[in-house]
C-alpha positions as CSV (number, residue, x, y, z in Angstrom):
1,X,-132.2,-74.1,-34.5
2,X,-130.5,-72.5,-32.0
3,X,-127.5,-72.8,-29.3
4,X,-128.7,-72.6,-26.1
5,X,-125.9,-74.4,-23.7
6,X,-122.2,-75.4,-23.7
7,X,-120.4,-77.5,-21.0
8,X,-116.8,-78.0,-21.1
9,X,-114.7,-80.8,-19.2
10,X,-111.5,-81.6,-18.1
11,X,-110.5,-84.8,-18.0
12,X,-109.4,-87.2,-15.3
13,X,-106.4,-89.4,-16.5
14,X,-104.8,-90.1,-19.5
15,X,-103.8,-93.2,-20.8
16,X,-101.1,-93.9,-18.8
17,X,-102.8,-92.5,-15.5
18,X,-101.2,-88.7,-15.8
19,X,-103.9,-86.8,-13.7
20,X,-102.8,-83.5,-15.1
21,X,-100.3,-80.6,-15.1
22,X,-101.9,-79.0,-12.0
23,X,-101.0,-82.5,-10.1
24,X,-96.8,-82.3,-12.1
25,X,-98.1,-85.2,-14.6
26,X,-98.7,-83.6,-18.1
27,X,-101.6,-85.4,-20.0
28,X,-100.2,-84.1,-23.1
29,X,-100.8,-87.3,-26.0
30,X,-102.3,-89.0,-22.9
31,X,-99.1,-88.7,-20.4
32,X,-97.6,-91.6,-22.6
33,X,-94.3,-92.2,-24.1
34,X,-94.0,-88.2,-25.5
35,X,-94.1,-86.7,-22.5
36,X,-91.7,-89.2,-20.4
37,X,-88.9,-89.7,-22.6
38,X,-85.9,-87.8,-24.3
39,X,-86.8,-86.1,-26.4
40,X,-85.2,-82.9,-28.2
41,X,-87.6,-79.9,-27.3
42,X,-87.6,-75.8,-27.2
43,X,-86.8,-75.9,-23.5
44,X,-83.9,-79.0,-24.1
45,X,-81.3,-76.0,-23.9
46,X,-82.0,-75.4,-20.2
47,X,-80.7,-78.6,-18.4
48,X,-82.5,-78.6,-15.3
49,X,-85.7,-79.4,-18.0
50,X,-84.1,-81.2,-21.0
51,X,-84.6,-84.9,-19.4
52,X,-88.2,-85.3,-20.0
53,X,-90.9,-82.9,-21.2
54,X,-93.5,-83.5,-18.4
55,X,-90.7,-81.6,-16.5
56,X,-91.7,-77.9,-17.8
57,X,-95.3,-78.7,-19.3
58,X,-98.2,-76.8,-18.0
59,X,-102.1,-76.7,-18.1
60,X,-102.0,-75.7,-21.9
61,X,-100.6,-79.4,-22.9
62,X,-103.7,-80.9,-20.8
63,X,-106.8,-81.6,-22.7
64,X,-110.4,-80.5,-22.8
65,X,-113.7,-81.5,-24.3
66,X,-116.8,-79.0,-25.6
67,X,-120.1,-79.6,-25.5
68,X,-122.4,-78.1,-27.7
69,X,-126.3,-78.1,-26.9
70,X,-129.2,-76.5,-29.4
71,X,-133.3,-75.8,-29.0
72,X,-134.0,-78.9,-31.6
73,X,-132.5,-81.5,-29.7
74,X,-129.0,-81.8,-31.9
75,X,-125.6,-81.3,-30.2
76,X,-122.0,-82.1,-31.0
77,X,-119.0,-81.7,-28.9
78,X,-115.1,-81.6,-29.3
79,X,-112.2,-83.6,-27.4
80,X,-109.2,-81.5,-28.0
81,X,-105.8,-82.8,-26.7
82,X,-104.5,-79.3,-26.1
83,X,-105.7,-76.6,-24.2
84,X,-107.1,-77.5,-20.7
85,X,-108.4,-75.7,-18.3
86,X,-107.1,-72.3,-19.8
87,X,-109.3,-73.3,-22.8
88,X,-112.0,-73.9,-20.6
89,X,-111.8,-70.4,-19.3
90,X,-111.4,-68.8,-22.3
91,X,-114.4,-70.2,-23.9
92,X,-116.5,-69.7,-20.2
93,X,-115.9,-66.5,-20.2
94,X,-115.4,-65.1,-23.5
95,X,-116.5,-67.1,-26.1
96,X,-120.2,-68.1,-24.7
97,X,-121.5,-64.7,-25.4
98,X,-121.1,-65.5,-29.5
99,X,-122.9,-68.6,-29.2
100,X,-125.7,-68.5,-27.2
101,X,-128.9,-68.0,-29.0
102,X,-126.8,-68.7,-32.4
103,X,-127.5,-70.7,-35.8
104,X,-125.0,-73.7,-34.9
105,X,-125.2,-73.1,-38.7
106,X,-123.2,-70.3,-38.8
107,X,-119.9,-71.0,-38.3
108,X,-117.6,-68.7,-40.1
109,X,-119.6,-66.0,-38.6
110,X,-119.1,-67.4,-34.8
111,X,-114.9,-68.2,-36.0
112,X,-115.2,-64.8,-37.1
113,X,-116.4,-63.3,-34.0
114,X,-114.3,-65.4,-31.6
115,X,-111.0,-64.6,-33.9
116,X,-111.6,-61.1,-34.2
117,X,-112.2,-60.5,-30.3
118,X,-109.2,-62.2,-29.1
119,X,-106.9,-59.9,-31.3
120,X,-105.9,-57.9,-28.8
121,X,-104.4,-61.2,-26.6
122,X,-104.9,-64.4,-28.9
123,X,-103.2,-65.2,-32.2
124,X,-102.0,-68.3,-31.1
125,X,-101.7,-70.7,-28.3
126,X,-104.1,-71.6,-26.2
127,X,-106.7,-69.1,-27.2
128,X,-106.3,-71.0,-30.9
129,X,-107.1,-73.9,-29.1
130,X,-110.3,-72.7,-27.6
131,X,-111.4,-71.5,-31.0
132,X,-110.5,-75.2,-32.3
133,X,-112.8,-76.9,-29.8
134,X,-115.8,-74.6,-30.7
135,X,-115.2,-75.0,-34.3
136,X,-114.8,-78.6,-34.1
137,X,-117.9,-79.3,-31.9
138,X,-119.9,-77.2,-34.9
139,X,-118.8,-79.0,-37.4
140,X,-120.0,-82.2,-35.4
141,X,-123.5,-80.9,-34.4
142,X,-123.8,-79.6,-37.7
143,X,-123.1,-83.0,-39.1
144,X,-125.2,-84.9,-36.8
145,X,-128.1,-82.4,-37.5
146,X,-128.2,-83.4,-41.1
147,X,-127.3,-87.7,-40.1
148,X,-124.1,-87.1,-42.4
149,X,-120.4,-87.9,-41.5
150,X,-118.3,-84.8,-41.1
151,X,-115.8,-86.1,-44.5
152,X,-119.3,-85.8,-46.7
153,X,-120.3,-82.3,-45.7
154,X,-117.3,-81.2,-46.1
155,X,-116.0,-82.4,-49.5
156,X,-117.4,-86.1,-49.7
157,X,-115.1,-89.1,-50.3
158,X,-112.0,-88.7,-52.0
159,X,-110.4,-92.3,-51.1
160,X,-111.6,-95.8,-50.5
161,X,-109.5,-95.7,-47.3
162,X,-106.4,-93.4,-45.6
163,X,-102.7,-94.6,-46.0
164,X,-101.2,-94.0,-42.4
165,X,-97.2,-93.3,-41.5
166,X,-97.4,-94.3,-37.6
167,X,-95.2,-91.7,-35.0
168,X,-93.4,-93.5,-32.4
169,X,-90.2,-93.6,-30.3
170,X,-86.9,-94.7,-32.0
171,X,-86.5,-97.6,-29.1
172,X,-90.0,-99.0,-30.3
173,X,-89.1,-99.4,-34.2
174,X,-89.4,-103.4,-34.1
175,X,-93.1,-103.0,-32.8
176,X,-94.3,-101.1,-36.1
177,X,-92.0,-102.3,-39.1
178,X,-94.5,-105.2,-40.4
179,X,-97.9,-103.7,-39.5
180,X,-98.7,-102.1,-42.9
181,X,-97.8,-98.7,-42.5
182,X,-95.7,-96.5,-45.5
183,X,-93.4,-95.0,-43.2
184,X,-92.7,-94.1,-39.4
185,X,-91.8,-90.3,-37.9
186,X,-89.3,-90.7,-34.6
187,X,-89.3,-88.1,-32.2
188,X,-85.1,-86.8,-32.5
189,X,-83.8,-87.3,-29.4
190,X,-81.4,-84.8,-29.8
191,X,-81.0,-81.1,-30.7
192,X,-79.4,-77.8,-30.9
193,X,-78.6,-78.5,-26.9
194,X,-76.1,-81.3,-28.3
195,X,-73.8,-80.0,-30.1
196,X,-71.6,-82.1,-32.4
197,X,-72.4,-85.1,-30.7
198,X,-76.1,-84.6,-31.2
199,X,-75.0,-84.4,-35.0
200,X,-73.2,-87.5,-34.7
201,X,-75.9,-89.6,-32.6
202,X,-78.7,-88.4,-35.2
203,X,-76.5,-89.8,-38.1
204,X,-76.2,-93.2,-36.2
205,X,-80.0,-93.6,-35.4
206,X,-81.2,-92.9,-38.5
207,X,-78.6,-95.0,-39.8
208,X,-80.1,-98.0,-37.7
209,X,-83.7,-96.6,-38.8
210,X,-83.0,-97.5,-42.1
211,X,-81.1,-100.8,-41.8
212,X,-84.2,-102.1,-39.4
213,X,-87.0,-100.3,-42.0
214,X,-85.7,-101.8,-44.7
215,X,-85.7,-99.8,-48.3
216,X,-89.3,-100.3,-48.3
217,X,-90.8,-98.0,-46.1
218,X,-90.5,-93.7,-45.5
219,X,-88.5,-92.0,-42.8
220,X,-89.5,-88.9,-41.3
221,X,-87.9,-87.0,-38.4
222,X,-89.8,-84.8,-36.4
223,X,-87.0,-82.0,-34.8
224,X,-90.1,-80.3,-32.3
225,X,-88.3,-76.8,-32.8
226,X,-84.8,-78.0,-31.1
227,X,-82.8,-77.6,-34.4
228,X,-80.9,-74.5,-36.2
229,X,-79.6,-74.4,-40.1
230,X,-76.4,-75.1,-38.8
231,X,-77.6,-78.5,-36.7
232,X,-80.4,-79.6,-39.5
233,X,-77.7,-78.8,-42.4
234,X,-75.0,-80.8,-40.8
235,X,-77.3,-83.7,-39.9
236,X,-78.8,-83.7,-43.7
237,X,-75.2,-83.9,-45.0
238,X,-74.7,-86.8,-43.3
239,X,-78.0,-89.0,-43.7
240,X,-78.0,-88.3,-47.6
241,X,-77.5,-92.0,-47.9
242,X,-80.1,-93.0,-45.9
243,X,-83.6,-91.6,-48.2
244,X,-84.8,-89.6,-45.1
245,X,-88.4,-87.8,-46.8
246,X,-88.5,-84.7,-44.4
247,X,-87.4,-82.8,-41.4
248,X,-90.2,-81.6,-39.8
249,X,-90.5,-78.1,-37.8
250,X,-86.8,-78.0,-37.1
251,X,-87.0,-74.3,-36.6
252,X,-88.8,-72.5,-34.2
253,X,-92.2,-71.3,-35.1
254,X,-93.1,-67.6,-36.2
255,X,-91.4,-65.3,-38.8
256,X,-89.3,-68.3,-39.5
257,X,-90.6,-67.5,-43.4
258,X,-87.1,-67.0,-44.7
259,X,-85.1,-69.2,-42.8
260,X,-86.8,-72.0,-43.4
261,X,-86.6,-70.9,-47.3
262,X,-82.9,-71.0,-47.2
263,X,-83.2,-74.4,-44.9
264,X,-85.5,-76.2,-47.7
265,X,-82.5,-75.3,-50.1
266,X,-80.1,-76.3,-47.9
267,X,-81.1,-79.7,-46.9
268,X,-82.8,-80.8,-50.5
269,X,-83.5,-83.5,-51.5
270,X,-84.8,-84.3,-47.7
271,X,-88.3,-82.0,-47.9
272,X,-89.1,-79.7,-45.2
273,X,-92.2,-79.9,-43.4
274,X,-93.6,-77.2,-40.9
275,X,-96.7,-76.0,-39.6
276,X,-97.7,-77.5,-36.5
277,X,-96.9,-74.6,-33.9
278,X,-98.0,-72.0,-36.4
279,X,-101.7,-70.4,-35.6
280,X,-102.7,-68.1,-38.0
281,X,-104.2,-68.5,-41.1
282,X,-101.9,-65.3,-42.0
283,X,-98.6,-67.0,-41.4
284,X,-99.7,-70.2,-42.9
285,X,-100.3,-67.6,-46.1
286,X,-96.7,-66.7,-45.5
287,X,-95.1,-69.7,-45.4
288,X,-97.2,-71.3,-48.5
289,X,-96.8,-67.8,-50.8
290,X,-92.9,-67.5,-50.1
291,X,-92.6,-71.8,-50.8
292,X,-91.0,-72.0,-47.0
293,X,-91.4,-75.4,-47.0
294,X,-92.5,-78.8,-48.9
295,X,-95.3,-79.9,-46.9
296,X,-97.6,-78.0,-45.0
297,X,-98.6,-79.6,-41.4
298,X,-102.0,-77.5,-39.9
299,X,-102.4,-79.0,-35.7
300,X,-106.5,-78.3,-36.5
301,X,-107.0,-78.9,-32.7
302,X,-104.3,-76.2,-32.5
303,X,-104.6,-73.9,-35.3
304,X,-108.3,-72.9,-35.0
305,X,-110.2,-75.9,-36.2
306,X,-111.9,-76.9,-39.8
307,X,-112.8,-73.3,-40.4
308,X,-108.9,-72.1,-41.2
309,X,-107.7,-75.5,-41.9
310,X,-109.7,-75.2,-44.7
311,X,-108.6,-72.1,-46.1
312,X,-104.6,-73.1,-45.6
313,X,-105.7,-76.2,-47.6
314,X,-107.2,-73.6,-50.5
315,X,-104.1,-71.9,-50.4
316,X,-102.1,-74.6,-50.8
317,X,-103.8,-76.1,-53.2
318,X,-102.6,-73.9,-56.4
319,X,-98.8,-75.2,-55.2
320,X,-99.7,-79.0,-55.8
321,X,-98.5,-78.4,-51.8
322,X,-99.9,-81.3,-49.6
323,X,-102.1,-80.8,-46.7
324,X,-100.9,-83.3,-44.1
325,X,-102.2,-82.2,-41.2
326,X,-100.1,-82.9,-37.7
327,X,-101.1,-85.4,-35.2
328,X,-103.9,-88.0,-35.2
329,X,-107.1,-87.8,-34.3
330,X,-110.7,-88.7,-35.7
331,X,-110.8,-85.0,-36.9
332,X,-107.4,-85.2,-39.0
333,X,-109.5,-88.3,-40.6
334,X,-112.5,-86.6,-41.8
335,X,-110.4,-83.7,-43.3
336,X,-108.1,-86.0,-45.1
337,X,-111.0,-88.5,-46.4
338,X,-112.4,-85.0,-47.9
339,X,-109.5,-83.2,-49.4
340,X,-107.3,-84.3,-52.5
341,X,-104.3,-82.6,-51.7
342,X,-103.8,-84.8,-48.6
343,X,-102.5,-88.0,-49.8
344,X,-102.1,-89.9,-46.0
345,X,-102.4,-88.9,-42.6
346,X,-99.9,-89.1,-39.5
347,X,-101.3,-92.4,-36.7
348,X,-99.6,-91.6,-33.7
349,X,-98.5,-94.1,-31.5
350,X,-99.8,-93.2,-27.5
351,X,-99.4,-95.3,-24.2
352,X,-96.6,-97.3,-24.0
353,X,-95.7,-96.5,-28.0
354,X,-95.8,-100.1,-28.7
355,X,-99.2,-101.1,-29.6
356,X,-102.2,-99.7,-32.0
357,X,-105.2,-98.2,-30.0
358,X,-107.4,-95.3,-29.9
359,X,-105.3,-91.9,-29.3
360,X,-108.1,-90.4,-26.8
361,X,-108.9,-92.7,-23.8
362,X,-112.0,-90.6,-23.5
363,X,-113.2,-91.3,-26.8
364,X,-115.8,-94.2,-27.7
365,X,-115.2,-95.5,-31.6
366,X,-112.7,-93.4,-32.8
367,X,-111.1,-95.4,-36.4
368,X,-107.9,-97.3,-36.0
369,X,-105.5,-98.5,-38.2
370,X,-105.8,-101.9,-40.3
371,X,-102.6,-103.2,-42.1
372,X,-101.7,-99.3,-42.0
373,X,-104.7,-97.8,-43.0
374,X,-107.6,-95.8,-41.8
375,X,-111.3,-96.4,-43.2
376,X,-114.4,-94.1,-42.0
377,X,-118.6,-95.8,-41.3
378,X,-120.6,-93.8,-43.7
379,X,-123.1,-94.4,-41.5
380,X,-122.0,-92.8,-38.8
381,X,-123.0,-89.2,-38.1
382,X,-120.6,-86.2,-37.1
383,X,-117.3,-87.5,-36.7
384,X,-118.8,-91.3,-36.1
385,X,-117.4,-91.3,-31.8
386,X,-118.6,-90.9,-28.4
387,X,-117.7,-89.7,-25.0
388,X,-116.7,-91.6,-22.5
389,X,-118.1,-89.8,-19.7
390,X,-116.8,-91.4,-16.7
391,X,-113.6,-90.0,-17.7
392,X,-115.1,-86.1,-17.6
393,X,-115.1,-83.9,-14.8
394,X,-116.8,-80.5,-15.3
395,X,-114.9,-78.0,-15.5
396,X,-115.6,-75.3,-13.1
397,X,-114.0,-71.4,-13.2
């Protein structure tokens, strides 16, 4: 068997009708409730962008979808919510040369080759996310080739179904509090950009988080990179009543090893999580040797795919360290039905933020959420969806 085409796609609309970053309407999560609301960001400490992230998004938050195509009929194909048309590019013009004419098989060897020869411009970003949609699309034609699900070729089943905490927007905690779930993750509306207010305001909303939540269900705060030690210290000072579980990615990304070391110490008993804007199976190594953080958060569709998703999971293995990989998507499924050390997986609320429904408009069949939990068809081949191609445009460089 052997590669012989790829087609890649942008896509027309997202779920709330953002056409793209090209047109000033960011289809990052779908152009939904994350990218036209407050919320505390990297760029919130520059006013003139601080109201709404679809203010200072580009092409990179728009998504893109792969197509693999092989000599013995089997293809798979990848819809990757980051990326875009850079992606595209990238892939167009680089990455085709390392898999036309290859063993689909081969797929640490093609990650190997597309890793290696972006070295002198990649490690990260949006070349990470071009590496992602290849790798992803493998693993799905490689799946489909042998009629298995992607979760049994890649460890098999390790639970009858997923446990789900569910993302959403603090205004939208009434919609999600009886509907199964083990916890909910708010986006902080506030940040370093704050000040002492910020601190305060935090400490009020996830006061009223936990009086609406009840004492039966988790609370996880995602900061997006907007905090400091100062900011996250302060705020964990004053929610120790409240039983928050974690703080995620409070700092920003990248040779953040030992500050987030002394933040984990700091802030305890509320874990840290990071890992979603990290890219690099090197600094995941890092972060997981040094015990920067509590829980280890791989973006696959970010990071580079399966292939080095895998090997962060090895690593972090030996530390009893769980794997829960950021965002929601079909792929986050498969990897989670197939690995021990990932005891439940992030839904993310999309759209409006209010109701359960699929988290890619251009996806056919992709697993939802019942009473909170996520179950995967056996019989279903690759990752078990389908495109929905009206929704495509090719993409042309």
């Amino acid at each position: 068997m052997k590669i012989t085409d790829i087609k890649l796609y942008t896509i027309k609309s997202g779920d709330t009708g953002a056409r793209g970053a090209a047109q000033g309407e960011s289809q990052y999560w779908g152009g939904g409730w994350q990218a036209q609301t407050l919320i505390s960001n990297p760029m919130s400490v520059h006013p003139k962008y601080s109201r709404i992230r679809s203010l200072w998004m580009g092409g990179g938050q728009d998504p893109f979808v792969i197509e693999i195509f092989t000599d013995a009929g089997a293809s798979g194909f990848c819809a990757n919510y980051g990326g875009g048309e850079f992606a595209c590019a990238v892939i167009e013009k680089h990455f085709k040369r390392f898999l036309i004419g290859q063993d689909p098989f081969n797929i640490e060897l093609i990650w190997d080759q597309m890793n290696r020869s972006t070295l002198p411009y990649g490690l990260g970003g949006v070349t990470s996310m071009a590496i992602a949609g290849v790798d992803l699309a493998l693993y799905d034609l490689v799946a489909k080739a042998q009629k298995l699900p992607v979760y049994k070729m890649i460890g098999g089943q390790t639970k009858e179904s997923i446990p789900c905490y569910v993302t959403i927007h603090p205004d939208y905690v009434d919609a999600w509090r009886h509907r199964g779930f083990l916890g909910v993750k708010i986006a902080a509306p506030w940040g370093v950009e704050s000040g002492r207010d910020g601190i305060k305001k935090m400490e009020k909303l996830i006061a009223k988080l936990r009086n609406d939540l009840g004492d039966d269900m988790e609370i996880m705060i995602d900061c997006y990179l907007s905090w400091d030690i100062e900011f996250a210290t302060r705020v964990a000072e004053r929610v120790r009543d409240y039983d928050v579980k974690w703080f995620e990615d409070p700092l920003q990304n990248g040779w953040a090893t030992e500050s987030n070391r002394i933040l984990r110490d700091r802030i305890s008993p509320i874990l840290l999580a990071t890992g979603n804007l990290e890219y690099h199976p090197k600094a995941f190594h890092d972060i997981i040797h040094n015990h920067a953080t509590d829980i280890i958060q791989p973006e696959m569709q970010w990071c580079g795919g399966y292939t080095p998703t895998r090997w962060i999971a090895a690593m972090a293995k030996p530390y009893d360290m769980p794997v829960i990989p950021h965002g929601s998507s079909v792929y986050n499924y498969h990897f989670v039905m197939a690995n021990t050390n990932s005891p439940y997986a992030e839904y993310l609320s999309v759209g409006k933020g209010t109701d359960i429904q699929p988290i890619f408009s251009v996806l056919d069949g992709e697993p939802l959420p019942v009473n909170g939990k996520v179950s995967l068809d056996p019989n279903k081949p690759g990752f078990g969806v389908e495109l929905k191609r009206e929704l495509l445009t090719p993409f042309k460089s």
